[in-house]
N, C-alpha and C positions, 0 to 999 in steps of 0.2 A: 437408227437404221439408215444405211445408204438406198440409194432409187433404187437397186434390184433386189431388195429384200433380205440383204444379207448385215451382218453387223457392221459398224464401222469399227474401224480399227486406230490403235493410238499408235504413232509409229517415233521413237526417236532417235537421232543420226548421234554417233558416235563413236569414235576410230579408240581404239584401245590403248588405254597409258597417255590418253588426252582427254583435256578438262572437257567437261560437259556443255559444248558451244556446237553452232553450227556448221556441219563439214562439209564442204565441197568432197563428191571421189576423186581421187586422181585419176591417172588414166587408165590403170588397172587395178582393182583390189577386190579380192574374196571380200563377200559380204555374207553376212550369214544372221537367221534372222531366227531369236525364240519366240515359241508362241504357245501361251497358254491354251490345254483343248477345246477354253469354252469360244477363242478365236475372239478376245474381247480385249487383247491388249497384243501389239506385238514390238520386240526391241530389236532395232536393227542395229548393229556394229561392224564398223570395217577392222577388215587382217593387212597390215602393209604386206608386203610382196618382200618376199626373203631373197628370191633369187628366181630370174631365168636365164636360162638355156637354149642355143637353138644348135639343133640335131638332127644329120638325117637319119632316118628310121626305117624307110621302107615301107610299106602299101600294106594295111592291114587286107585280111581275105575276105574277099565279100561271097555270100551263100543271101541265098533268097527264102525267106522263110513265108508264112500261110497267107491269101493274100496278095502275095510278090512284094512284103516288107523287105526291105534289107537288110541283113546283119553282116557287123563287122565286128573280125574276131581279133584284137588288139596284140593280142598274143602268137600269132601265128601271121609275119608279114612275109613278104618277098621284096626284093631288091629294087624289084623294075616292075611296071606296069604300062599300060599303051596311053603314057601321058607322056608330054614336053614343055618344057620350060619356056615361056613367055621370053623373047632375048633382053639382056638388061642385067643391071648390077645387082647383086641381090646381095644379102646378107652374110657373112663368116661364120662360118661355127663354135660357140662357144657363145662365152656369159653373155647378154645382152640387156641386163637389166638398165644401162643408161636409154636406149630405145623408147623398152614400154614403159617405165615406170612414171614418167610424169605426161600432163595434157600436154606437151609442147610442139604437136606435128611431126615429132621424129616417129618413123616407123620401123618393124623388123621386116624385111622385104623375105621371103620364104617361099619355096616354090616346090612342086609332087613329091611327095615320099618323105616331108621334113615336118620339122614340128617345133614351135614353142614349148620346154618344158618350165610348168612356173612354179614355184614352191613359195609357201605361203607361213607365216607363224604360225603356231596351233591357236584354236580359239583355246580361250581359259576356261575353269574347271567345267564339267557339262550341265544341263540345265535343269534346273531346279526339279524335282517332280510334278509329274503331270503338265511337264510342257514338254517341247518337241525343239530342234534345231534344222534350220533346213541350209546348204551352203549354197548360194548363188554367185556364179563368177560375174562381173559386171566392166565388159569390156568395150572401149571406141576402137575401132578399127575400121578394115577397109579390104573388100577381097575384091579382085580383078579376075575377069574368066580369059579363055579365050576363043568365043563363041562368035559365028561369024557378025552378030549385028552389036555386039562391043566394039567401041571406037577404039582405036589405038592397043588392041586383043590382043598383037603379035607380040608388043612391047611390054615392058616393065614400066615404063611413062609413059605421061607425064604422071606424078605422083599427085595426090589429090591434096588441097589445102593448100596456106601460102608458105612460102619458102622465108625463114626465118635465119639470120645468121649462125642461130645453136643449132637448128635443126640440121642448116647444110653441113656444120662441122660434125654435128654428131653422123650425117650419113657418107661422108669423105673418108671418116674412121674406119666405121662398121663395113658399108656396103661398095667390097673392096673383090668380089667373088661372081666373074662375069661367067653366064647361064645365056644358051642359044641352043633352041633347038631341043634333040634328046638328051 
């Protein structure tokens, strides 16, 4: 039993269609975890990253539900909403999977109304009876607001982390798409 009463758990790292050793995550990968119901063993395995996309999409509709929760209706956006872009180079639309896909400090720079989309392999066949699968994204990132007591709010930089030769090539490539303003 762990100190709050609850069971301990056995948990092991393993990325699919790789031998049974210890994995580092990369920088982005669906993890998804079975777990028998009596919650006494649980296996965790990574999905590599099949492909992203970066898109703009538009502002999903917000309605205020019981409360004053918020709900957004993914399916019903608008073009514009009373946001602006941080000024600064930001990211191209289209594939991006050299960005997120590895820890290397490259980021996808994205700003109101746009979106990472990620697609993932499917996990293999589903889980045994009487357990359960649950999918958890597991991602390093980095959001910038632009709220008045953020440093540097107005900008897209300085970017966070150190400036690596791959990273600055990979962001020279990608973030070729300059944003000021609305």
């Amino acid at each position: 039993m762990r100190g709050d009463g609850l069971p301990a758990t056995f948990a092991s790292h393993k990325r699919i269609g790789e031998p049974d050793e210890h994995i580092v995550p990369r920088a982005l990968d669906l993890a998804y975890t079975v777990s028998a119901a009596c919650h006494h063993r649980r296996i965790v395995e990574y999905s590599r990253l099949h492909a992203a996309g970066l898109q703009d999409v538009g502002f999903a509709r917000r309605t205020t539900g019981p409360q004053r929760v918020p709900r957004y209706d993914y399916d019903a956006r608008a073009p514009l909403d009373d946001t602006r872009h941080a000024r600064g180079w930001y990211t191209e639309f289209g594939r991006v999977d050299e960005l997120v896909a590895e820890k290397d400090g490259a980021v996808a720079i994205f700003g109101p109304g746009e979106e990472v989309h990620l697609e993932f392999a499917a996990p293999p066949e589903g889980p045994q009876e009487g357990w359960t699968r649950r999918l958890v994204l597991e991602a390093r990132g980095w959001c910038k607001d632009m709220d008045l007591y953020t440093k540097d709010g107005e900008t897209v930089e300085p970017l966070p982390g150190r400036a690596t030769p791959a990273r600055d090539a990979l962001h020279r490539r990608y973030n070729t798409r300059f944003q000021a303003g609305l």
